[in-house]
DSSP file (Angstrom, degrees, kcal/mol; ACC not computed):
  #  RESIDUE AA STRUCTURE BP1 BP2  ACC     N-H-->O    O-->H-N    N-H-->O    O-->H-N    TCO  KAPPA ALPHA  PHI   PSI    X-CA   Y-CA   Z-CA
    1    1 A X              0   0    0      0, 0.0     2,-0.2     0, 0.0    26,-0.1   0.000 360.0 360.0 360.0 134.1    0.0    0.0    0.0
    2    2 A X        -     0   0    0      1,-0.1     2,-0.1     0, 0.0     0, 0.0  -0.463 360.0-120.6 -19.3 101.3    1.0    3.6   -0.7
    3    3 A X        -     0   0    0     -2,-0.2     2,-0.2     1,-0.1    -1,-0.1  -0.441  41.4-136.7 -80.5 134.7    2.1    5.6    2.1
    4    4 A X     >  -     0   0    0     38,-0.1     4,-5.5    -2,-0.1     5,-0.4  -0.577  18.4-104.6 -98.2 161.2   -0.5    8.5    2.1
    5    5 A X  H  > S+     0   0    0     -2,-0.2     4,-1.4     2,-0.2     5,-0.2   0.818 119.7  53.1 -27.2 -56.3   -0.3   12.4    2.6
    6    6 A X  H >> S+     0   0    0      2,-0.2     4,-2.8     1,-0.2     3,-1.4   0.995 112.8  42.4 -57.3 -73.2   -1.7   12.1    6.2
    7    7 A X  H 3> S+     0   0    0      1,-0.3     4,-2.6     2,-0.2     5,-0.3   0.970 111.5  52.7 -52.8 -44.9    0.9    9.6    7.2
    8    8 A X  H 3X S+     0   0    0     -4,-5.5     4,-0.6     2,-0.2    -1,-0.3   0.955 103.8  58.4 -51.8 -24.1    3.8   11.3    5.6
    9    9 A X  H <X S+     0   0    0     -4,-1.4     4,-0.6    -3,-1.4    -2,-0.2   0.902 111.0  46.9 -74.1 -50.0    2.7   14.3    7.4
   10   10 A X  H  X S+     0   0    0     -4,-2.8     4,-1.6     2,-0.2    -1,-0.2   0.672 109.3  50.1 -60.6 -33.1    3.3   11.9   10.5
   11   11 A X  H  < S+     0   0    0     -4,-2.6    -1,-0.2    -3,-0.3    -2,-0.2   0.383 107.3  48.2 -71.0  -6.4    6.1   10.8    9.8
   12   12 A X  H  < S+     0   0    0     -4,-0.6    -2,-0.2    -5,-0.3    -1,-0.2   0.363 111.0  53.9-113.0   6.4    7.7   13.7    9.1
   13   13 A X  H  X S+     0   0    0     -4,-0.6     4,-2.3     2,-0.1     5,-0.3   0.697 110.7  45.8 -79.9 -59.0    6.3   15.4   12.6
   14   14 A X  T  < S+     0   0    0     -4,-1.6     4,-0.2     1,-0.2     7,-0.2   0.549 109.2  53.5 -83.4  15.3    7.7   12.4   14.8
   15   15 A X  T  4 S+     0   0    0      2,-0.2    -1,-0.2     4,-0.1    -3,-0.1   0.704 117.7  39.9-105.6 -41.3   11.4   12.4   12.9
   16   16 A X  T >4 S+     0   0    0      1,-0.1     3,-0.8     2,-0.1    -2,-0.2   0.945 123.2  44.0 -78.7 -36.3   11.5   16.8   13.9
   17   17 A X  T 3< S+     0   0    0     -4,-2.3     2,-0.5     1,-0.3    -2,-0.2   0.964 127.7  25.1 -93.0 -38.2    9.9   15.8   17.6
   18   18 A X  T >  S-     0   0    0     -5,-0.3     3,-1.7    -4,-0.2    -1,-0.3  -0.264  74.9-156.7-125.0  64.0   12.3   12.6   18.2
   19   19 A X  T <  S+     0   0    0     -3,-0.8     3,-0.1    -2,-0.5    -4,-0.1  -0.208  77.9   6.2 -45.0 122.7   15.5   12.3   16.8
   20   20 A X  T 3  S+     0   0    0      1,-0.3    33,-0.4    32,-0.1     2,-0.3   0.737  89.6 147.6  61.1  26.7   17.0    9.1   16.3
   21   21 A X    <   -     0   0    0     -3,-1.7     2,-0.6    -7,-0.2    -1,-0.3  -0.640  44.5-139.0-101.2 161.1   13.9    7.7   17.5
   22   22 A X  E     +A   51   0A   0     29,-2.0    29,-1.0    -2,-0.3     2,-0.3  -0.911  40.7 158.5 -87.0 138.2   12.9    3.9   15.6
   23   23 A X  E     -A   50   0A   0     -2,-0.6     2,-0.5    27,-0.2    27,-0.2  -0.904  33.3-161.8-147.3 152.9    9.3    4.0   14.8
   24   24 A X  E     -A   49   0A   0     25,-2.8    25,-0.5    -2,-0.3     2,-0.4  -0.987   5.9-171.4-120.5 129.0    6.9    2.3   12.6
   25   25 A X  E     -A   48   0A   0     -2,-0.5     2,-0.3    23,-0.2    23,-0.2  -0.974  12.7-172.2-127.0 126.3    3.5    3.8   11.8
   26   26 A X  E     -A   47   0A   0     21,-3.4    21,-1.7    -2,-0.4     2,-0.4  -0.869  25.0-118.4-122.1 151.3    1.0    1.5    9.8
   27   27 A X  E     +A   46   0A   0     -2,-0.3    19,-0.2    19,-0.2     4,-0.1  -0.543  30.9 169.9 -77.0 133.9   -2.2    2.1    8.3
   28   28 A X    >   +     0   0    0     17,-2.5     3,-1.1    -2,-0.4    18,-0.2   0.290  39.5 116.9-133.9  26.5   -4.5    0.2    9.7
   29   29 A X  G >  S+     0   0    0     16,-0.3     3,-2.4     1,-0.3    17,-0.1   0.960  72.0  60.4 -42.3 -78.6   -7.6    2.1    8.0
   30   30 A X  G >  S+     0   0    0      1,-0.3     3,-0.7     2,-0.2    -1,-0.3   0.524  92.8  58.5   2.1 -62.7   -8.6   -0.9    6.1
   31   31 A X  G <  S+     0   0    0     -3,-1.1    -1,-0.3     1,-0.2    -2,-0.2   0.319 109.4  49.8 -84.0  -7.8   -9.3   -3.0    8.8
   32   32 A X  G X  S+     0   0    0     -3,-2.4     3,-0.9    13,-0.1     2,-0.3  -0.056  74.2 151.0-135.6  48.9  -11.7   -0.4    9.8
   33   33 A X  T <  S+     0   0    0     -3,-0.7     3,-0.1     1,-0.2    -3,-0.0  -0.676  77.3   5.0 -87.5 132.6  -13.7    0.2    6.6
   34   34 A X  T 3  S+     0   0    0     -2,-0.3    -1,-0.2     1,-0.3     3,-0.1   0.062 101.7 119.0  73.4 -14.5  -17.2    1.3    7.4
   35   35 A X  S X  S-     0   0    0     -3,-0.9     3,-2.3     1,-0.2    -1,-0.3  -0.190  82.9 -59.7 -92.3 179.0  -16.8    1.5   11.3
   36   36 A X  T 3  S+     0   0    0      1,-0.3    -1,-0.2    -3,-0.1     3,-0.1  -0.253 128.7  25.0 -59.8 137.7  -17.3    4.5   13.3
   37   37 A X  T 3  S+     0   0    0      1,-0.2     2,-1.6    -3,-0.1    -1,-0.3   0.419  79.3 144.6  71.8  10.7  -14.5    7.6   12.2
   38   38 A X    <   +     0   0    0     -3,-2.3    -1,-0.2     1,-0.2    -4,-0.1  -0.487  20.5 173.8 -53.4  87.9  -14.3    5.9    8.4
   39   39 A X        -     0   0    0     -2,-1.6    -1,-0.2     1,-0.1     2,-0.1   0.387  42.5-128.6 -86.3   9.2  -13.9    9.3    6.6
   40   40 A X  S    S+     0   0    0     -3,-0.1    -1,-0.1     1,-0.1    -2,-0.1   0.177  89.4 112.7  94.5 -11.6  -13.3    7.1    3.4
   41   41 A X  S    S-     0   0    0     -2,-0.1    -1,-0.1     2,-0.0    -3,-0.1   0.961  87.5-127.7 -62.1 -57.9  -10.2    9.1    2.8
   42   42 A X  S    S+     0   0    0    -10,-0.1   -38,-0.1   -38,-0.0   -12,-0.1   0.755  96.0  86.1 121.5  57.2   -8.2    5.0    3.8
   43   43 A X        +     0   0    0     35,-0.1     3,-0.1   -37,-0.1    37,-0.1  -0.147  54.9 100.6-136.1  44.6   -5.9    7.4    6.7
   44   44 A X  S    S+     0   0    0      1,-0.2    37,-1.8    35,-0.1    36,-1.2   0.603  78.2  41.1 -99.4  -7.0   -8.4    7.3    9.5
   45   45 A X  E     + b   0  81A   0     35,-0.2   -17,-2.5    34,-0.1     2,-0.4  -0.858  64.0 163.0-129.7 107.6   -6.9    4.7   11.6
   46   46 A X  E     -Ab  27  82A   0     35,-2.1    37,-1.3    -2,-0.5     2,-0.5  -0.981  22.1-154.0-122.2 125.3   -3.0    4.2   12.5
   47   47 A X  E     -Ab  26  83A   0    -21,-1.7   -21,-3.4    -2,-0.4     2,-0.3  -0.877  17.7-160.9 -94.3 129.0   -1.0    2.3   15.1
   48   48 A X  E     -A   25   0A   0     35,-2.1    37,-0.3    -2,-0.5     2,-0.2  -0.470  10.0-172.8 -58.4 149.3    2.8    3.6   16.2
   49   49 A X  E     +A   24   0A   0    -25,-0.5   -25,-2.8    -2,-0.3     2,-0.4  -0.650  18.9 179.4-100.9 116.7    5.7    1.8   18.0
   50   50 A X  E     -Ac  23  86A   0     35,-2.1    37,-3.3    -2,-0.2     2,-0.9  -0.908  26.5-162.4-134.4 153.9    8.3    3.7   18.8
   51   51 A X  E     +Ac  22  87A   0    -29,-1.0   -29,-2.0    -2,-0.4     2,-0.5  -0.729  23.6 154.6 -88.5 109.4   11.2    3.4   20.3
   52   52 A X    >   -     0   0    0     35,-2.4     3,-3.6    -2,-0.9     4,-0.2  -0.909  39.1-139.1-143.9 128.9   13.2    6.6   21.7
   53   53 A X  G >  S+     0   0    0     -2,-0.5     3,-2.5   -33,-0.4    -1,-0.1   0.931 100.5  68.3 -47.4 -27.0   15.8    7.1   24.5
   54   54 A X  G 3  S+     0   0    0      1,-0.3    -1,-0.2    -3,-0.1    34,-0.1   0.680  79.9  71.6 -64.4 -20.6   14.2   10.1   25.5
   55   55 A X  G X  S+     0   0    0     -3,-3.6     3,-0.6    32,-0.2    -1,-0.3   0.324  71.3 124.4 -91.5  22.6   11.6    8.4   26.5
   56   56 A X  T <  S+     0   0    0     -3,-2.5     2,-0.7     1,-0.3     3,-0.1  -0.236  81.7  19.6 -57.8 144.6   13.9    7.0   29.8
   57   57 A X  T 3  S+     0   0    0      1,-0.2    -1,-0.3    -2,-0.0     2,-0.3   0.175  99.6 120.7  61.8  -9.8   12.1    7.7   32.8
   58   58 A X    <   -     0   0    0     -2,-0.7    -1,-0.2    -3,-0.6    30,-0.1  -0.546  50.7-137.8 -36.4 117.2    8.9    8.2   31.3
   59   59 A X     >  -     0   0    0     -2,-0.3     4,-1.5     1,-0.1     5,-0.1  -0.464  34.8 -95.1 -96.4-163.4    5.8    6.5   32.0
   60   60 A X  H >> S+     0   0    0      1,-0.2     4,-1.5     2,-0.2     3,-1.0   0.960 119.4  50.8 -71.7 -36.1    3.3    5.4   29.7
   61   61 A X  H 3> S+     0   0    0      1,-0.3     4,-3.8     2,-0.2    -1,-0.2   0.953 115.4  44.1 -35.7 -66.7    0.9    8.5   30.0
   62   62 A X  H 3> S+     0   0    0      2,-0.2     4,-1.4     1,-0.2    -1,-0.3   0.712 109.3  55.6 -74.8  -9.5    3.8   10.9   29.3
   63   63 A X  H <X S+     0   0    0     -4,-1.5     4,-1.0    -3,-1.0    -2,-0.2   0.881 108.7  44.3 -52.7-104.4    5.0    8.9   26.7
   64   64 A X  H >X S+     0   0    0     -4,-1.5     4,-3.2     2,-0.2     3,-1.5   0.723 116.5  47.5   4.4 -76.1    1.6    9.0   25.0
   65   65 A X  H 3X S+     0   0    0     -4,-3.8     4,-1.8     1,-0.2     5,-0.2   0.981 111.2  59.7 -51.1 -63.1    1.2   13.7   25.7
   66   66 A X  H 3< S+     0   0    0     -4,-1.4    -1,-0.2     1,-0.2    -2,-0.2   0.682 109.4  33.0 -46.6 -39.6    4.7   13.5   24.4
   67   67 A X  H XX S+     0   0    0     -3,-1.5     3,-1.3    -4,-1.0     4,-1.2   0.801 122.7  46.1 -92.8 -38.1    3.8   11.8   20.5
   68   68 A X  H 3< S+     0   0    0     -4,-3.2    -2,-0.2     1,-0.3    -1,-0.2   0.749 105.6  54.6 -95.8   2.2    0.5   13.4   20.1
   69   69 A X  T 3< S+     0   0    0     -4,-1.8    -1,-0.3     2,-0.2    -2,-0.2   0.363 117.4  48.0 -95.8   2.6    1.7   17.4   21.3
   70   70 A X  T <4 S+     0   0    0     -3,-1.3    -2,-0.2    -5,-0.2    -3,-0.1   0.372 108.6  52.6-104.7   8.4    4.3   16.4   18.2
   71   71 A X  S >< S-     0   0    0     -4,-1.2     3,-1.6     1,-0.2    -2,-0.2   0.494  89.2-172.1-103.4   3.5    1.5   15.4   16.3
   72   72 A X  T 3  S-     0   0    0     -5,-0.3    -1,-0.2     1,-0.2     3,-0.1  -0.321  70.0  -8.4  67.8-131.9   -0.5   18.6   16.7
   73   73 A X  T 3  S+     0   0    0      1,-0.1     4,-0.4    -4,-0.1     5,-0.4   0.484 106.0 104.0 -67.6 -17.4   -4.2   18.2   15.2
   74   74 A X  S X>>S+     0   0    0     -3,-1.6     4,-3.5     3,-0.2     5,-2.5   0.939  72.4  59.5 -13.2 -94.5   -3.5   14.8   13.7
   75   75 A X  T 345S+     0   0    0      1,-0.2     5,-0.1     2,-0.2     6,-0.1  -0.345 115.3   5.4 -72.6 158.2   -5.3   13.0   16.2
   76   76 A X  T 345S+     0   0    0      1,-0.2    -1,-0.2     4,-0.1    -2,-0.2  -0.072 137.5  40.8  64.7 -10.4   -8.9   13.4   17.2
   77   77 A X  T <45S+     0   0    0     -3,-0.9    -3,-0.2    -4,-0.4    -2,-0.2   0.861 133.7  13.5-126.7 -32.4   -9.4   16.0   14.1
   78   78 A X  T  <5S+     0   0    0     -4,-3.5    -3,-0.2    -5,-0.4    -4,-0.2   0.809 134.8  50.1-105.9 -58.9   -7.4   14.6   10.8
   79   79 A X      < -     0   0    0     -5,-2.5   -34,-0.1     1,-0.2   -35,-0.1  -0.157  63.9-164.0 -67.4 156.9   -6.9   11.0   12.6
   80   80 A X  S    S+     0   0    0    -36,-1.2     2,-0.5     1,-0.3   -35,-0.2   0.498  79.9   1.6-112.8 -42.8  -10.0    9.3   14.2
   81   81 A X  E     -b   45   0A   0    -37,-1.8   -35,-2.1   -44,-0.1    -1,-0.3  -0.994  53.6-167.6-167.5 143.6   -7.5    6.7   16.4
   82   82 A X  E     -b   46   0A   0     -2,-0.5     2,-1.1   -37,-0.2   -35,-0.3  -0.973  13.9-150.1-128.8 104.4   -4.1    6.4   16.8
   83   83 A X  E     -b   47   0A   0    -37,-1.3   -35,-2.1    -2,-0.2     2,-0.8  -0.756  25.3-168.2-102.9  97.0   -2.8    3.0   18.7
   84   84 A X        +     0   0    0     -2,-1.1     2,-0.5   -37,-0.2   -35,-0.1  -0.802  24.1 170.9 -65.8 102.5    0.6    4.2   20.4
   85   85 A X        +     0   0    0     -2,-0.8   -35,-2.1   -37,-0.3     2,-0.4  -0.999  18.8 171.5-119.8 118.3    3.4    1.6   22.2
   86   86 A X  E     +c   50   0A   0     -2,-0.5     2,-0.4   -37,-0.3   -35,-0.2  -0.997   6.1 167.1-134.8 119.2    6.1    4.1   22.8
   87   87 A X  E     -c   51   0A   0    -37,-3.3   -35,-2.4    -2,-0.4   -32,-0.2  -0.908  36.9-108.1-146.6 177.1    8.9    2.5   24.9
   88   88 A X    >   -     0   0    0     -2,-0.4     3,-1.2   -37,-0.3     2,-0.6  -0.357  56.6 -88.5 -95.7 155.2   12.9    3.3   26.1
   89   89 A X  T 3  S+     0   0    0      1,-0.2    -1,-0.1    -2,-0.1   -38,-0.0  -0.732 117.1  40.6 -82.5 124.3   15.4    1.1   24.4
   90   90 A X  T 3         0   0    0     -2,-0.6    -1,-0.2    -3,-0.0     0, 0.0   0.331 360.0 360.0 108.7   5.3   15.9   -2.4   26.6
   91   91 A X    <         0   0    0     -3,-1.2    -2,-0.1     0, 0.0    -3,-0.0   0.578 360.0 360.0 -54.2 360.0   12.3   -2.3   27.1
């Protein structure tokens, strides 16, 4: 599948907000064709992982404020749900 406008947009947000961070972000739109937040656009649903040192001493919560204040408006207004696992390296 094509990586879309929305997700480049996402990916190029969490690469300025976490440097040297690993992450993968899949569309997972698809799997949610017809359900509640389908804007039909196929970028309304994405799961994260990422991995970032910065995120040492973090819990999960502040983990979490931390990806979506570098994702701005993304979620809840572009995004309908965004599945985040954000962890420290040797997690």
């Amino acid at each position: 599948m094509t990586t879309g406008p929305v997700q480049t947009e996402m990916e190029t947000l969490l690469r300025a907000a976490f440097p040297d961070a690993d992450f993968t972000v899949s569309n997972d739109s698809a799997s949610h064709h017809g359900h509640a937040g389908d804007d039909g656009s196929g970028e309304s649903h994405f799961s994260l992982n990422i991995e970032w040192a910065g995120f040492a001493g973090m819990n999960r919560v502040m983990r979490q404020r931390a990806v979506n204040k570098a994702l701005g408006d993304l979620p809840g207004q572009r995004v309908h749900a965004l599945a985040i696992r954000a962890t420290a390296p040797d997690e």
